[in-house]
N, C-alpha and C positions, 0 to 999 in steps of 0.2 A: 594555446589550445590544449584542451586536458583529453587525453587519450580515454577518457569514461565511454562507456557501452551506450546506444542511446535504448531506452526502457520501455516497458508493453508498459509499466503504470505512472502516472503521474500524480499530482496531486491533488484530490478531489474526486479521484475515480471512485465509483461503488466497485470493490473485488469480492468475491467468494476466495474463501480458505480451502485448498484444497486437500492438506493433509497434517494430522498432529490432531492437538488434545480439541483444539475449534473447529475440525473437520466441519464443511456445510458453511457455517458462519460466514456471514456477509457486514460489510462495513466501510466508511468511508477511509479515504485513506488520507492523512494527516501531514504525514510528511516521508517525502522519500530519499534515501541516503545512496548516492548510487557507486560511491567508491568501496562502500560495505554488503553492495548490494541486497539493501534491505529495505523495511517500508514499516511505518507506525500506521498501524492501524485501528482508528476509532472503536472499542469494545474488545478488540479481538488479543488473546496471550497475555490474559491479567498474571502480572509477578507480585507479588509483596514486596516490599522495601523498606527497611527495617531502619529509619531516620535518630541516630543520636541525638542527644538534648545539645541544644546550644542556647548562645546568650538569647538569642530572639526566638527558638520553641525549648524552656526549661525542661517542657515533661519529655519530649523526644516523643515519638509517634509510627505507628505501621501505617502504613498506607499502601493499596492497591494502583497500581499504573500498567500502562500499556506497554510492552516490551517490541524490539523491534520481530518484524517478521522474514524471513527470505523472498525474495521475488516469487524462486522457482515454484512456491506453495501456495502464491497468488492468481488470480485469475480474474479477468474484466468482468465486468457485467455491463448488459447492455439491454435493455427494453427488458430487463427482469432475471435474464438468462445468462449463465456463464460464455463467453465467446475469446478464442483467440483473437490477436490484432495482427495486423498485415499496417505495410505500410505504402503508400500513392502518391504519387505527387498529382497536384492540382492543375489548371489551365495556367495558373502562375507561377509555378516548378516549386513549391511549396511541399514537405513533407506532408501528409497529412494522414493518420489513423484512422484507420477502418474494420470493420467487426469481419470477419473469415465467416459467422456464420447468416449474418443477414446482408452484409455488401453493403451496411451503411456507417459514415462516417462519424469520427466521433468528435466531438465540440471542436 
């Protein structure tokens, strides 16, 4: 059993960025790392990455990619609107996510 946090986002959530150079910005979320507690987020903290030439790309290349983001500057979206998560269990004792600001569940 791994002692990890369990997380307001998972994978496939739409979030808003709540603060840095994306402030506003919304996007899906790609992949989440929860020992780094961090989150790849679809569009959101383009970095450059400056690729050496090797045998298989000779010219070597800059390229734009997605950097990870922190949780703490993420936030759910739900029916369009940013919302905290709360957590409930079901008729079946079942975790399950729900929006703090509308009271409805999330997938």
């Amino acid at each position: 059993m791994s002692n990890t946090k369990k997380l307001h986002v998972k994978k496939g959530d739409t979030v808003m960025v709540l603060s840095g150079d994306d402030k506003g910005k919304t996007g899906r979320v790609l992949t989440v790392y929860p020992d780094k507690t961090r989150a790849l987020v679809e569009g959101i903290n383009i970095v450059t990455k400056h690729r050496k030439p090797t045998a298989q790309n000779t010219s070597g290349s800059i390229d734009k990619i997605e950097a990870p983001v922190h949780l703490s500057n993420l936030m759910v979206m739900v029916d369009g609107k940013p919302t905290r998560i709360g957590r409930k269990r079901d008729e079946n004792g079942k975790l399950q996510r729900f929006s703090k600001k509308s009271g409805e569940i999330i997938k």
